[in-house]
C-alpha positions in Angstrom: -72.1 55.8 64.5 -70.9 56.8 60.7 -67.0 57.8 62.7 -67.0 54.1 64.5 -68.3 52.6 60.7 -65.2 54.2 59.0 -62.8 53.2 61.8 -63.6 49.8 61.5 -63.4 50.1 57.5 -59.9 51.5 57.9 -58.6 49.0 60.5 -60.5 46.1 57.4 -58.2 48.0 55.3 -55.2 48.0 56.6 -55.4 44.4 57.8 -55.9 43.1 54.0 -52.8 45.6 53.1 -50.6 43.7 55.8 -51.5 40.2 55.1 -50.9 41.2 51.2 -47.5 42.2 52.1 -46.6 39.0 53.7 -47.9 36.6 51.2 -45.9 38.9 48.2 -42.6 39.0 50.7 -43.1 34.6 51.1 -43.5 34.5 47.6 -40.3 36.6 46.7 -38.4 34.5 49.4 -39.3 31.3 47.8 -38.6 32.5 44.3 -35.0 33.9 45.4 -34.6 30.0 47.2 -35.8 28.5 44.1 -33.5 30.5 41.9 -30.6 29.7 44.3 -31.2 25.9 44.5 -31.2 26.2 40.3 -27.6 28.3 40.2 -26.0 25.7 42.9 -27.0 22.8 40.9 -26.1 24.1 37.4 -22.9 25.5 38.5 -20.1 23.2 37.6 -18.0 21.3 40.4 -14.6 22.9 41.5 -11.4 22.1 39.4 -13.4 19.8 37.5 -12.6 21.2 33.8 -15.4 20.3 31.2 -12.6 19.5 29.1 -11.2 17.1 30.9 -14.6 15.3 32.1 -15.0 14.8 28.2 -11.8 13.5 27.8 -12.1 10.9 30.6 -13.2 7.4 29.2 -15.2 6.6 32.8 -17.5 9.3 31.2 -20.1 7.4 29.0 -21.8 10.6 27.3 -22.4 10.6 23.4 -19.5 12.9 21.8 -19.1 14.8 18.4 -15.2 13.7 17.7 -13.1 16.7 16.1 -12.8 15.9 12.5 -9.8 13.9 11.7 -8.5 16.2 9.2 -5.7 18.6 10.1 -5.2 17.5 13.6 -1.4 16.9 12.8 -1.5 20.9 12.4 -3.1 21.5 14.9 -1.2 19.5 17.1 2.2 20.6 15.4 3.4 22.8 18.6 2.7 19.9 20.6 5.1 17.9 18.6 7.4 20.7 17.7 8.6 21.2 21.5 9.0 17.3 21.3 11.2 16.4 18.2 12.4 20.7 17.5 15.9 19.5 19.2 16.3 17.3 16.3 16.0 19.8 14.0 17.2 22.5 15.5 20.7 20.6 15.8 20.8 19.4 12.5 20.3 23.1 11.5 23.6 24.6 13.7 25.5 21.9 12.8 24.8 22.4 9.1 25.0 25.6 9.1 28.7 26.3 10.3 31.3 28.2 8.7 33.5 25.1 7.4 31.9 22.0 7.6 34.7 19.6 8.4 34.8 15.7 8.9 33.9 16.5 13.1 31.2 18.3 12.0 30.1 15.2 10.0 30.3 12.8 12.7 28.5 15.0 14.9 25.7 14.9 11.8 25.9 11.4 12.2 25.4 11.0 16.1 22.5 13.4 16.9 20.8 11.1 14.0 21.7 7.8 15.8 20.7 9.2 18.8 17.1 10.4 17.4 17.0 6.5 16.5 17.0 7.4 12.6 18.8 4.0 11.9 22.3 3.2 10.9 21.2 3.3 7.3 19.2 6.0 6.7 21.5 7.9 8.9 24.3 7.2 6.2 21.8 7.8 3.6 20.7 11.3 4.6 24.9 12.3 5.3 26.1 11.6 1.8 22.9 13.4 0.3 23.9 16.5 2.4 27.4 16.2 1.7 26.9 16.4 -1.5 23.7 19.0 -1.7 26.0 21.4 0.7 29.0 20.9 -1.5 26.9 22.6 -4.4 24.8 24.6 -2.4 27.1 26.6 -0.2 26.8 27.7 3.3 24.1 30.0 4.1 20.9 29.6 7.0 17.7 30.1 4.4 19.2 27.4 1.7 20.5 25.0 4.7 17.3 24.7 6.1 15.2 24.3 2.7 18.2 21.6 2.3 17.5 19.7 5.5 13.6 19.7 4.7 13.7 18.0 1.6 16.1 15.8 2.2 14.3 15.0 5.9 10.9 15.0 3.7 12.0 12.0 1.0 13.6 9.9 4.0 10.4 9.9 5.4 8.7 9.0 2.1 5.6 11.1 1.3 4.8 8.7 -1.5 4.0 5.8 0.5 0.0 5.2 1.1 -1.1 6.1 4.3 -4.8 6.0 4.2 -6.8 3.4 6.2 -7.8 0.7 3.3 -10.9 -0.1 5.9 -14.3 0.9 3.3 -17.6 -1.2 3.6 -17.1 -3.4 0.0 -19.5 -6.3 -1.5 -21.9 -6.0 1.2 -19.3 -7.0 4.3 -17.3 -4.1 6.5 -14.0 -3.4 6.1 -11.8 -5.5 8.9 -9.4 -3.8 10.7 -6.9 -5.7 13.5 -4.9 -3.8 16.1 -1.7 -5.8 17.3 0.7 -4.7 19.4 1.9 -5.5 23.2 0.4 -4.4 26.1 1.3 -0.8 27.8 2.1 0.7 24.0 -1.6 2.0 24.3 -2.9 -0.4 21.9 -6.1 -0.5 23.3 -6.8 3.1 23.7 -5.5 3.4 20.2 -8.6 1.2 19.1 -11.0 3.7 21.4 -9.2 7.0 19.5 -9.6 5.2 16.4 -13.1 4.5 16.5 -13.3 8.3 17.3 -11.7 9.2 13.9 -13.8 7.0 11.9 -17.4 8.1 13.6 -15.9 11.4 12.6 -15.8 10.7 9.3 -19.8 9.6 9.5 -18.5 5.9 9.4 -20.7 3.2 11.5 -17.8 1.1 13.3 -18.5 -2.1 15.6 -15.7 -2.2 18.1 -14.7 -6.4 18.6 -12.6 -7.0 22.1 -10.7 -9.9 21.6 -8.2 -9.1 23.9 -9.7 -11.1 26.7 -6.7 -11.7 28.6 -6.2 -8.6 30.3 -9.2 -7.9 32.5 -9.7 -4.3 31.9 -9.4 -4.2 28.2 -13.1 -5.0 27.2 -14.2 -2.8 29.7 -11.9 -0.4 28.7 -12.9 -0.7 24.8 -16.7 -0.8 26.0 -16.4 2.8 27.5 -14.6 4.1 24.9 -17.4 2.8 22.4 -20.0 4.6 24.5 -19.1 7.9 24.7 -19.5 8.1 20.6 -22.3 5.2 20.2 -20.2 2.6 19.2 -21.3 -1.2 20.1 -18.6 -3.4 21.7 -18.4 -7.3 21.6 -17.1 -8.8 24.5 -16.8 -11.9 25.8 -15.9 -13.3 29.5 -12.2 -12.6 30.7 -9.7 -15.5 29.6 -12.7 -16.6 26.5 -11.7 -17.8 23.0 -10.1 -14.2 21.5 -11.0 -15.9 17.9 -15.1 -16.5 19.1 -14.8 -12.6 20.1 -13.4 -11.6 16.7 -16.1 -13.9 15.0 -19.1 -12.1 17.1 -17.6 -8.8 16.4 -17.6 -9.4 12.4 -20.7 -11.0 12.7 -22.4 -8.2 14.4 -21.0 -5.8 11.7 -22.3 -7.6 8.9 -25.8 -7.7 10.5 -25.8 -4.0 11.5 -24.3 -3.5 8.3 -21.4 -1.4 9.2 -18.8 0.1 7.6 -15.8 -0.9 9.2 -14.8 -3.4 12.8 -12.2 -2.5 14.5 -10.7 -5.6 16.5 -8.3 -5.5 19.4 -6.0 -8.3 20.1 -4.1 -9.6 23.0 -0.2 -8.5 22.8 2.0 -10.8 24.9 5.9 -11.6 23.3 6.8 -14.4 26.1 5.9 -17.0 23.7 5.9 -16.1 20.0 4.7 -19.4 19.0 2.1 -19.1 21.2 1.2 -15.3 19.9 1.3 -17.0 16.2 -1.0 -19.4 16.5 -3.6 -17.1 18.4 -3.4 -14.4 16.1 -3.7 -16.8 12.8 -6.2 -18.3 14.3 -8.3 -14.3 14.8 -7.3 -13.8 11.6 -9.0 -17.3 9.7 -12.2 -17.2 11.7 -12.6 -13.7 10.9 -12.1 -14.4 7.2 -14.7 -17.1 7.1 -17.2 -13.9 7.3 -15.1 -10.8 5.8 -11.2 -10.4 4.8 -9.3 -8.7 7.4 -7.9 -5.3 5.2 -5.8 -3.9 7.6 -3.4 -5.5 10.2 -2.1 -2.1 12.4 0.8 -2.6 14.6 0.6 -0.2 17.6 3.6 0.9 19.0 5.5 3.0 21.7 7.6 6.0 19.9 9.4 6.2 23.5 10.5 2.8 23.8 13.0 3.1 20.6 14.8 0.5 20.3 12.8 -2.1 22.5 9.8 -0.9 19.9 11.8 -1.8 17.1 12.3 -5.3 18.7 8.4 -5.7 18.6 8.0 -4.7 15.4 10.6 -7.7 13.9 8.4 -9.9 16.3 5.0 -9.2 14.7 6.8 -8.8 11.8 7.2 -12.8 11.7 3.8 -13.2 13.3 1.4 -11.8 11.1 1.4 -9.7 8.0 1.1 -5.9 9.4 0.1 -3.1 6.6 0.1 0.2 8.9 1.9 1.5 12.2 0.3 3.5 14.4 3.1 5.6 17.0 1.8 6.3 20.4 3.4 8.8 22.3 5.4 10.2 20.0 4.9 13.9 21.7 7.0 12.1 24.9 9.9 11.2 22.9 12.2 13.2 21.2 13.5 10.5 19.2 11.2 11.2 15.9 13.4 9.4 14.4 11.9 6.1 14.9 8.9 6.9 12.3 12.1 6.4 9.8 13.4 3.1 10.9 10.0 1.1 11.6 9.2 2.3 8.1 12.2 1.0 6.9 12.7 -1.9 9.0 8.7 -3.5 8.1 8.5 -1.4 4.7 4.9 -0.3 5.9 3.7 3.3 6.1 3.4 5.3 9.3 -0.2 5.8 9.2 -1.5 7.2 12.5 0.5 9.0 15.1 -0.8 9.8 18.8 0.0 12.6 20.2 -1.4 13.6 23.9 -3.9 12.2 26.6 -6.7 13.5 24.8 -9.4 11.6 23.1 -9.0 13.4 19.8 -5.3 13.2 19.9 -4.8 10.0 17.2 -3.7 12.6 14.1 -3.7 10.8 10.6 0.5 10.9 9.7 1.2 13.9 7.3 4.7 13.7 6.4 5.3 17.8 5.8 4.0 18.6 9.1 6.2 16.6 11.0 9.3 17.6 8.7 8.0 21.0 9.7 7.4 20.3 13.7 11.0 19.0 13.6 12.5 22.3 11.9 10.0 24.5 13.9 9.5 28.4 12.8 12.2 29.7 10.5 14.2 32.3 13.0 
């Protein structure tokens, strides 16, 4: 009787022991499932870069942008491999043996050709002839030479900041002018980007209500940094946009509104009158302190044609070059600062949505010279 009582104990035993295992081996498997599931869904989606997804203004997620300060150095190779022929030639051609009066004209046409200007261009030859007549031939003081004399044509002395503080209770009042395709509204998107990085509250106004994507456009860009854009139906009254825009500032008390405005040159009466009229209703509320043209550094001479037009059309204090790292004529920052006697005050310089750089007239000198061989 006592074996039978222990068999049946063991066979109690062993049949707990089994149905233990089982339950511990469906809990693993469920724990390994679990942890798969998590990995699959965490893991990012092929060729999708995280970089790029930031970069992409479909993407409305809140952003930290890069600090404005420096970018230009940091975006100096980027520009170098751009604008370096410019230098680079001005450099073998100046520093030649014998520099005779073919040498000169050479001078001359790889500055024309960079789009310098006819004047400056002339400017800059007689103040090498004559430097190089005292100086002498020799590679370190030709290129010290070329960068001081390439550093005052592009006047470091002219005020670049953006005159755009909150003052007497109102925010500052920026416009952005400029045709369509020169990036003018994405300019406005970037720029709201530097000021939020400088801790600035901006109200973005989208007054360009003639092109159908724009307000959507500027509305994105607003989002992924936090930045509330006015809009108003496609084809509505730009002026009633500018006016809700400022208005909204004021009550939200901001420090600066950035306004985009339509840019179409088949009628230039036509642009007149719309843009004086932005500009009055907005200054019933706030005086408009900067008026920044936006412009395409690859377009050369066609840009230069824009910038007489708005030139005539409303009083512009700042230019802002798109594109500039697609064109290797840098010489344009010379002749629209010569041709509207306003600063340079913003350049862009790549697809990404921290490449609007603040103009600093050494690095670019020193992108166009590139590395000292």
């Amino acid at each position: 009787m006592g074996d039978y009582l222990y068999l049946i104990i063991g066979i109690a035993v062993a049949g707990v022991a089994l149905l233990v295992g089982l339950v511990t081996t469906g809990v693993r498997r469920s724990r390994r499932r679990a942890a798969s599931s998590v990995d699959v869904l965490s893991r990012p989606e092929p060729g999708v870069d995280e970089e790029d997804r930031l970069r992409d203004p479909s993407t409305p997620t809140l952003e930290r942008p890069e600090p404005a300060a420096g970018r230009l150095v940091r975006l100096r190779d980027r520009l170098s491999r751009s604008q370096g022929g410019l230098g680079r030639g001005l450099l073998a051609l100046l520093s030649r043996d014998h520099l005779d009066e073919q040498t000169w004209e050479d001078i001359e046409d790889t500055l024309l050709t960079a789009d310098v200007g006819v004047a400056a261009t002339q400017e800059l030859v007689d103040r090498l002839r004559t430097r190089m007549r005292v100086q002498g031939a020799g590679a370190a003081p030709v290129r010290q030479v070329l960068r001081e004399e390439l550093l005052n044509l592009v006047d470091p002395s002219l005020d670049r900041s953006l005159n755009v503080s909150r003052s007497n209770g109102v925010p500052g009042i920026a416009l952005v002018v400029g045709v369509n395709g020169t990036g003018k509204t994405t300019t406005v998107g970037k720029l709201a980007r530097v000021l939020v990085a400088e801790d600035r509250q901006v109200v973005l106004g989208a007054a360009d209500t003639f092109r159908a994507a724009a307000a959507e456009q500027l509305t994105t860009w607003g989002e992924r940094v936090g930045v509330p854009a006015v809009r108003g139906s496609e084809g509505s009254d730009p002026a009633s946009v500018a006016f809700e825009a400022v208005r909204t500032g004021v009550e939200q008390e901001a420090d600066v509104v950035l306004i985009d405005t339509a840019g179409r040159l088949q009628n230039k009466t036509g642009l007149m009158d719309e843009l004086g009229k932005v500009k009055r209703v907005v200054e019933k509320q706030a005086p408009v302190n900067e008026v920044l043209l936006v412009l395409d550094a690859t377009t050369g001479q066609n840009g230069m044609i824009q910038a007489r037009v708005f030139r005539e059309v409303v009083d512009v204090t700042g230019i802002v070059l798109t594109k500039l790292d697609g064109s290797a004529k840098g010489g344009i920052v010379v002749a629209v600062q010569r041709e509207l006697g306003v600063p340079v005050k913003l350049v862009g310089l790549g697809e990404g949505a921290d490449d609007l750089a603040p103009f600093d007239p050494e690095a670019f000198v020193d992108a166009l010279l590139g590395d000292p061989v």
